[in-house]
C-alpha positions in Angstrom: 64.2 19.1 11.5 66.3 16.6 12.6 69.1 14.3 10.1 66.2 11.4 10.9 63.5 13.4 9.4 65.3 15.0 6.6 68.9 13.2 5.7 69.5 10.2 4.0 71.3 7.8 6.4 69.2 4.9 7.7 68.5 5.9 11.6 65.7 3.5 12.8 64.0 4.7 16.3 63.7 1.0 17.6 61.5 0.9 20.7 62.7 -0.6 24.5 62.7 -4.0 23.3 65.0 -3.2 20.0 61.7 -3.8 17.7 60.0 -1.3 15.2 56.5 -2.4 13.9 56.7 -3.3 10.1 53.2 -2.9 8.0 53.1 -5.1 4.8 51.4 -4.4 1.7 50.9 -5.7 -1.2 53.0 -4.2 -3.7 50.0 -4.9 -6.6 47.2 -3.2 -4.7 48.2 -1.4 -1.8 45.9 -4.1 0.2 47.5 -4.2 4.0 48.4 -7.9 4.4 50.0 -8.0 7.9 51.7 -6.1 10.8 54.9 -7.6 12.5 57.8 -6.4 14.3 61.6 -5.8 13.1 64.7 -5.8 14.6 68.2 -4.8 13.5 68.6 -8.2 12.7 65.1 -8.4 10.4 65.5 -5.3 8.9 69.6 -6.5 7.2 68.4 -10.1 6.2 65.6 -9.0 4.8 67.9 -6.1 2.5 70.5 -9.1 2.3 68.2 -11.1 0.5 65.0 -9.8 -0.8 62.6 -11.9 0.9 60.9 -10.5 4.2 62.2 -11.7 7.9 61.0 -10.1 11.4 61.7 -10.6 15.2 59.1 -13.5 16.4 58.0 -12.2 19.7 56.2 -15.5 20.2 59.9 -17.4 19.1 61.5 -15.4 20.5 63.8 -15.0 16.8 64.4 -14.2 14.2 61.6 -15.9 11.8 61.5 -15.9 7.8 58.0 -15.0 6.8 57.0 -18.8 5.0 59.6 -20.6 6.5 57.6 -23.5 7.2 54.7 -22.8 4.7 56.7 -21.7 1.6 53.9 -18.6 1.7 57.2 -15.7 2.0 56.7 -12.4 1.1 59.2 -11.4 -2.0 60.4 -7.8 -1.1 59.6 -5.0 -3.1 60.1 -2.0 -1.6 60.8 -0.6 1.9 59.3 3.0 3.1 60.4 4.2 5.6 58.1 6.8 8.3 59.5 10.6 8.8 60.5 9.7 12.8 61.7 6.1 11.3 59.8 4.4 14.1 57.8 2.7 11.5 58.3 0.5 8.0 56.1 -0.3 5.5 57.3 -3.3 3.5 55.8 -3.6 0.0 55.5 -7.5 -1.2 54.3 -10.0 -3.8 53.4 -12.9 -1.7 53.9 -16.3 -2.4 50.0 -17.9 -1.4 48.1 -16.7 1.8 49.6 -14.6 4.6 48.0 -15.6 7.3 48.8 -18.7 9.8 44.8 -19.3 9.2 45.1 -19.8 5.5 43.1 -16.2 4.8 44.9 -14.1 2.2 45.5 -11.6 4.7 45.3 -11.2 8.4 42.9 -8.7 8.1 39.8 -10.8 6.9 37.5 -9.9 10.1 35.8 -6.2 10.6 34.9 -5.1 14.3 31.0 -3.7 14.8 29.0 -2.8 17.7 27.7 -6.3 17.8 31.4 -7.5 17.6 33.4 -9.4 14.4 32.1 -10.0 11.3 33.9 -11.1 8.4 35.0 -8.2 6.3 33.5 -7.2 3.5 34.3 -6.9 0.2 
């Protein structure tokens, strides 16, 4: 085993374009609310100041989750995989996650005859 499976220091395997993906939760439920990327800069603001940030591929930024919404996800927690490729941010959101306005991003399940929205 290597010091980023077993120590304690913070080593985060970012990919070729500096980003690790980042899987919110909901810190009441466990629910899975959203997946986004991180970069170095993501991961300190959002340890700086509690509220989660990630790299906007789109933007091409940095970008506050609920920056223009006032929706932003209140940090709970951060786990952290064994190869620390991968993050799991636990939140109490502030309103829907979403851009669509759904509580989560994950409101449609895929069939044979295509999506469907999920159910309960």
């Amino acid at each position: 085993m290597t010091a980023r499976e077993n120590g304690s220091e913070f080593l985060p395997k970012f990919d070729s374009n500096g980003l690790l993906t980042a899987v919110v939760v909901d810190a009441r439920n466990k629910d899975v609310l959203m997946v986004a990327m991180m970069d170095q800069v993501a991961i300190d603001r959002t340890l700086e100041t509690g509220t989660a940030h990630f790299h906007s591929r789109s933007r091409g930024r940095l970008w506050m989750k609920g920056e223009t919404s006032g929706n932003t996800l209140a940090v709970i927690r951060i786990l952290v995989d064994c190869d620390q490729d991968a993050l799991i941010l636990e939140c109490t959101p502030a309103g829907p996650v979403c851009h669509t306005g759904a509580q989560d991003c994950f409101y449609r399940e895929l069939g044979k005859d295509g999506l469907k929205p999920k159910s309960s």
